[in-house]
N, C-alpha and C positions, 0 to 999 in steps of 0.2 A: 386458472388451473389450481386446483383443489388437490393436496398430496396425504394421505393418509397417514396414522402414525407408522404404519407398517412400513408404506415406502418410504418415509424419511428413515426409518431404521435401515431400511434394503440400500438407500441413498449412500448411508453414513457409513455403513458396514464396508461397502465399497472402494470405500476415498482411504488415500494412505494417510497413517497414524501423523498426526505432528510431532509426535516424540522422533520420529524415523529422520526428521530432515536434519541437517547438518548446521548449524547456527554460522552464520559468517565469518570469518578471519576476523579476528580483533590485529588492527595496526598497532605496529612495537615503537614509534616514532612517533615524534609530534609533527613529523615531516611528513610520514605514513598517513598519518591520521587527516591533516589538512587536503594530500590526495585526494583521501579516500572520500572523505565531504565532498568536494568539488564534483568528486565523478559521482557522485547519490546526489546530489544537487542537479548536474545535466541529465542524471536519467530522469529524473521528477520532472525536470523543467520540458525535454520531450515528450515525456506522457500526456502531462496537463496540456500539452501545446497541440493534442490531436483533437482533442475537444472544441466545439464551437460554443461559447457561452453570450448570449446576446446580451450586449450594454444595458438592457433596463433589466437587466437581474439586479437583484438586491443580495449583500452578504447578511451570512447567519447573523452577525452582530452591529454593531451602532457603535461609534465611536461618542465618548462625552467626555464635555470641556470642564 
C-alpha cells in the first residue's frame, strides 16, 4: 500500500495533536513512585505476554565476555 504525500498530510491533519494529551501524574512519594513502577512493569509484562515469539528468535544484541 503506497500513500501519497497528500494522504499522509490528510492522515496527519486528522490525528489529535500530541501537545493536547495530558502527560501522567508524576508520584509525590517514593512510596508512590515504587507503586507506580510495579503497576507500569505488570501492564508491560501483560502486553509482551500477548505475543508469541518462537524460541529460535534471536535478540537485537550479543552479550561479550
Amino acid at each position: 500500500m503506497k500513500l501519497t504525500r497528500r494522504q499522509w498530510a490528510a492522515a496527519l491533519a486528522s490525528a489529535p495533536p500530541l501537545a493536547a494529551q495530558q502527560p501522567p501524574a508524576q508520584p509525590e512519594t517514593p512510596a508512590e513512585e515504587l507503586k507506580a513502577a510495579g503497576e507500569r512493569l505488570r501492564r508491560t509484562t501483560g502486553t509482551l505476554s500477548k505475543f508469541a515469539v518462537p524460541m529460535a528468535a534471536e535478540p537485537a544484541f550479543s552479550f561479550k565476555v
